[in-house]
N, C-alpha and C positions, 0 to 999 in steps of 0.2 A: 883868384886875385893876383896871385902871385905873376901868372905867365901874360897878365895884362897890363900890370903895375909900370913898369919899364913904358908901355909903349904910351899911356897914359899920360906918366910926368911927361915924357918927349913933346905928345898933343898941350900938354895944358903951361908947361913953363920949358919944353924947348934940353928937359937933361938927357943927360947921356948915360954911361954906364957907372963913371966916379958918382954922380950923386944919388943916383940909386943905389950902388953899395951901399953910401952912407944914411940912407935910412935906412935900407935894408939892415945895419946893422944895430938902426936905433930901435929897430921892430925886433931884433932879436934877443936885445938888454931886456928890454919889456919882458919880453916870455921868458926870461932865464930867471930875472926877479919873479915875474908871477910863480911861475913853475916851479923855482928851488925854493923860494924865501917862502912867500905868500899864502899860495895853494893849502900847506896845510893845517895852520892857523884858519884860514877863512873856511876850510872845509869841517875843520870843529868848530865851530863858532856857528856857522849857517846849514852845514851839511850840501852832500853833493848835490842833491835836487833841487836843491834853489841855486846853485852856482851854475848848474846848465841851465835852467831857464836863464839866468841872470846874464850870463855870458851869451847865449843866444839871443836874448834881446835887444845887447848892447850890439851884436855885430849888426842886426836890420841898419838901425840910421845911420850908422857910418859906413856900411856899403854902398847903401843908397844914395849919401852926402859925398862921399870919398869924389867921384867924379867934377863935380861945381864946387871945386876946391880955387879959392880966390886967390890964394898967397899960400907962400912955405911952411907961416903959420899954423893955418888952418889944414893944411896935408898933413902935417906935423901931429898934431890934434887929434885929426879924425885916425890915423893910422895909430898912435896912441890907444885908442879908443878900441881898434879893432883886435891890439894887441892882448890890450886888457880880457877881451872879450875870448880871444881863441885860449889866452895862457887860461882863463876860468876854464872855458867848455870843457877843452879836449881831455884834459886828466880826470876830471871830475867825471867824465861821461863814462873812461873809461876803468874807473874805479868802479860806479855803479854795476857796467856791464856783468864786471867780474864778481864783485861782490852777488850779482842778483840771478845765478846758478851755480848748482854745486859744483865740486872740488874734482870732479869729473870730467863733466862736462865746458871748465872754465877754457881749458886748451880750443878745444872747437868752436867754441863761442868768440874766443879774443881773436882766432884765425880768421872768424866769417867777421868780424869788425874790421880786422887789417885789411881782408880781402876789397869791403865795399870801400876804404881808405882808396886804395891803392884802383879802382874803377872810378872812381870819382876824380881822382888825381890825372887821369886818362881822360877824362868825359869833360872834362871842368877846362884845359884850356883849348880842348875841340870847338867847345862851345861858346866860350869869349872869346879865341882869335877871332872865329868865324862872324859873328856878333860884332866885335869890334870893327872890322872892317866894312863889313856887310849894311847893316845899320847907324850905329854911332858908339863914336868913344866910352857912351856913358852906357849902352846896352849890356854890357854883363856885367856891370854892378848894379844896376836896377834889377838885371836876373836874379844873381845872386841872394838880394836883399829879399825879394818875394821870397825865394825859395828858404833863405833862414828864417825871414815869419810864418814860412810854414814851418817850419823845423823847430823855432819858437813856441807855436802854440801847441805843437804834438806833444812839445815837455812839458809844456805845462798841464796841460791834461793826462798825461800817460804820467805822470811825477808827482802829480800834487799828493801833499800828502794828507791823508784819509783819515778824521778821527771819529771814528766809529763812537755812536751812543752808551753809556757805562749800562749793563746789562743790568736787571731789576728792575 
């Protein structure tokens, strides 16, 4: 999203790089509130399993919507939306990780998650520049948004959580 955001607003309302800083910095208040304040309160309250579904559900429609963005408003909005949704996922996801192998094995485990981060961070605006140019403005965010509903349903099934029959 990131390495296509810029050229996006430029397509749809004509900005430059001043007014993408300036959401770029209202997308960063969002995560800094979810992430410092939020996170974990809502992660004892609901637990992380449902905050990654819950944040991976919310990024689907605002990926998919973020492009037929009619006004400032509604960019405003839906980047809001996406914010809410990464500041949920990303801690939550990786708290589970850690928490769910031992004390061992948590180093190489959190390495092979940075590792795919940081592949994905390579692979991701490969695939939108090219995308965007190639096809249309709105083609890696409709990527994307498939690819988080599949990311969506994997948690939801690999996450839910299981209550077994009371024995007797």
């Amino acid at each position: 999203m990131e390495s296509t955001y810029a050229l996006l607003t430029a397509h749809l309302f004509g900005w430059g790089a001043g007014a993408n800083g300036l959401v770029f910095g209202y997308f960063g208040i969002i995560m800094v509130i979810m992430q410092g304040v939020l996170i974990r309160p809502l992660a004892r309250r609901f637990g992380e399993r449902r905050l990654v579904i819950s944040g991976t559900a919310l990024l689907v429609p605002a990926l998919g919507l973020l492009p037929f963005s009619p006004g400032v408003a509604v960019l405003l909005l839906i980047s809001g939306v996406m914010a809410v949704g990464s500041g949920l996922t990303i801690p939550s996801l990786s708290s589970l990780i850690s928490r769910g192998v031992g004390p061992s094995e948590q180093g190489g485990i959190m390495g092979v998650n940075q590792s795919l981060g940081s592949l994905a961070r390579v692979l991701g605006p490969l695939w939108g520049g090219f995308t965007f140019g190639a096809l249309s403005p709105s083609s890696p965010y409709w990527t994307a948004a498939l690819l988080m509903a599949g990311a969506a349903l994997l948690a939801r099934y690999l996450l839910r959580e299981t209550n077994p029959a009371p024995a007797g």
